[in-house]
C-alpha positions in Angstrom: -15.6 369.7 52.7 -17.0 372.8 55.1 -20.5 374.0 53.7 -20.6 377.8 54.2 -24.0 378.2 53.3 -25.8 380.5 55.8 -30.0 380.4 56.2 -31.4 383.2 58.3 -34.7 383.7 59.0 -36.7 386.7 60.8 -40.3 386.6 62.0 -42.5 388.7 63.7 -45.9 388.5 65.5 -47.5 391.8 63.6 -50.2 390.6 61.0 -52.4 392.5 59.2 -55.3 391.5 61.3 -53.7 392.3 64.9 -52.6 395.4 63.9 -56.8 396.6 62.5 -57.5 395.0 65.8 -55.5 397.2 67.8 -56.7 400.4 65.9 -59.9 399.1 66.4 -59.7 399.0 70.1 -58.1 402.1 70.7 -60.4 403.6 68.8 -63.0 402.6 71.0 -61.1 403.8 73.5 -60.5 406.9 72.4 -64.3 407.3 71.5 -65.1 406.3 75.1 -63.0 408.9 76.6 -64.1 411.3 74.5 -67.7 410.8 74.7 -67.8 410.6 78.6 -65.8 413.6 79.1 -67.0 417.2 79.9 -67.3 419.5 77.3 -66.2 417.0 74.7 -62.4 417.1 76.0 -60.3 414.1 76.7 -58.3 414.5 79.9 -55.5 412.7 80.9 -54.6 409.3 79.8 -56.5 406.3 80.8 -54.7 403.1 82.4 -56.4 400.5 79.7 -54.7 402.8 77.0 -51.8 402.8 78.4 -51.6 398.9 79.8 -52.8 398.7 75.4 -49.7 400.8 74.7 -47.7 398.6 76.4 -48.7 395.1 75.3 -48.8 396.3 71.3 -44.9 397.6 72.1 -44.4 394.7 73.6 -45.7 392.6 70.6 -44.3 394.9 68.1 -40.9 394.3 69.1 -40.7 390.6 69.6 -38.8 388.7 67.2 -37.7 385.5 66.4 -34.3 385.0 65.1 -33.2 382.0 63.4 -30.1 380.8 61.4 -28.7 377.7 60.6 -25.0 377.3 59.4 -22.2 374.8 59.5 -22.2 375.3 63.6 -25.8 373.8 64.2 -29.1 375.9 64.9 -29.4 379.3 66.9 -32.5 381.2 67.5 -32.6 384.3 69.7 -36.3 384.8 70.9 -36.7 388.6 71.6 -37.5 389.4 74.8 -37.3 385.9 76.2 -34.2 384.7 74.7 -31.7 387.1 75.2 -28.2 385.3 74.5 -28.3 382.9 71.7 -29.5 379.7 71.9 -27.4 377.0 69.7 -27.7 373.3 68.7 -24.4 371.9 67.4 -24.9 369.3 64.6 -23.1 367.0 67.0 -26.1 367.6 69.7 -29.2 366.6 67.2 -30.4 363.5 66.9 -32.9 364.0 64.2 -34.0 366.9 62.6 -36.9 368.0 59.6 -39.6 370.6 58.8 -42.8 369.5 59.9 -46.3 370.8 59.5 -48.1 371.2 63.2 -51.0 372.8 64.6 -49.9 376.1 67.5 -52.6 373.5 69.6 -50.3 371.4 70.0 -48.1 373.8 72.1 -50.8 375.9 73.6 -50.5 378.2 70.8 -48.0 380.8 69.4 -45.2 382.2 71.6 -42.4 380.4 73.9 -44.1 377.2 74.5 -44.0 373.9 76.4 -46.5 371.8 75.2 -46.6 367.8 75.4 -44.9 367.6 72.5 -41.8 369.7 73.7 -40.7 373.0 73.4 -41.9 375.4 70.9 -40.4 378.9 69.8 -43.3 380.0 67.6 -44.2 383.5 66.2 -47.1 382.5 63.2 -48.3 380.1 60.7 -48.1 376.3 61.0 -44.6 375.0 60.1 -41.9 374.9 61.8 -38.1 373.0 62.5 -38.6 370.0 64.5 -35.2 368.7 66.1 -34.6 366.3 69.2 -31.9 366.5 70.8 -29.5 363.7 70.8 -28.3 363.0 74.5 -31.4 364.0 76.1 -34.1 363.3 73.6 -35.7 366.8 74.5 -37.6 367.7 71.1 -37.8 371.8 70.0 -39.9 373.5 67.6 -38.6 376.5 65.9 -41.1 378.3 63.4 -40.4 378.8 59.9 -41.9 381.3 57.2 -40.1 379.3 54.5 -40.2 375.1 55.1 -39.2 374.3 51.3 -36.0 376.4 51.6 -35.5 375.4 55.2 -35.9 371.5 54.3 -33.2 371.8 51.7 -31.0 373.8 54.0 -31.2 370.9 56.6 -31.1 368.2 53.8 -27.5 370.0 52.8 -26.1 370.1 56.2 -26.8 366.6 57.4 -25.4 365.2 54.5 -22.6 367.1 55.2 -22.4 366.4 58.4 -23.2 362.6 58.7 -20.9 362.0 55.8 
């Protein structure tokens, strides 16, 4: 019996806090410029602004994709995974949500930490799976464990039975 049910899952590294941060700093910046100018006129565009332009783009449009289906697991890691990445249900050995501190990977982000690989974006759950022939272990982050840990309940009863 094939199960057709489909789990996708988008997350992003804006918050609240980063993006009152980032106001806050270029608001600083903008002061600065405008404060040390002549005659109270901001000429030109600064380098830190623009180097801050850059890095908030930059933030602002990663994104990490997941899905899980009757194939396996695929994430897409936006702008360091272009071409999805995919786990057959053959290839994993184990597999479950687990609660984990971003410590343990060196923090947020596309990380190798000693306890594997870790595709994180925010908060502190995420997909553990290790990989069957090579024992590699992954970490993909997850807005949503209870949903996610009945997903993954559904497909490896499907697929060990």
């Amino acid at each position: 019996m094939k199960n057709n049910l489909i789990y996708r899952e988008s997350q992003s590294f804006i918050t609240w806090w980063l993006c009152l941060l980032y106001l806050f700093v270029l608001g600083a910046g903008v002061y600065t410029a405008w404060s040390n100018s002549n005659e109270g006129k901001i000429e030109g565009f600064s380098v830190g602004a623009l180097i801050g332009l850059i890095a908030f783009a930059i933030i602002f449009f990663m994104r990490l994709r997941s899905r899980i289906d009757q194939e396996g697991i695929h994430i897409r890691f936006f702008p360091f995974i272009w071409k999805e990445k995919t786990w057959g249900w053959d290839e994993i050995g184990d597999v479950y949500v687990k609660r984990y501190s971003p410590w343990e990977y060196g923090g947020w982000g596309y990380r190798f930490g000693r306890e594997g690989t870790a595709f994180t974006t925010k908060g502190s759950y995420g997909i553990h799976l290790i990989v069957s022939k090579n024992g590699a272990k992954m970490l993909i982050g997850t807005q949503k464990p209870e949903k996610v840990n009945e997903i993954l309940k559904r497909y490896r009863q499907v697929n060990q039975g």
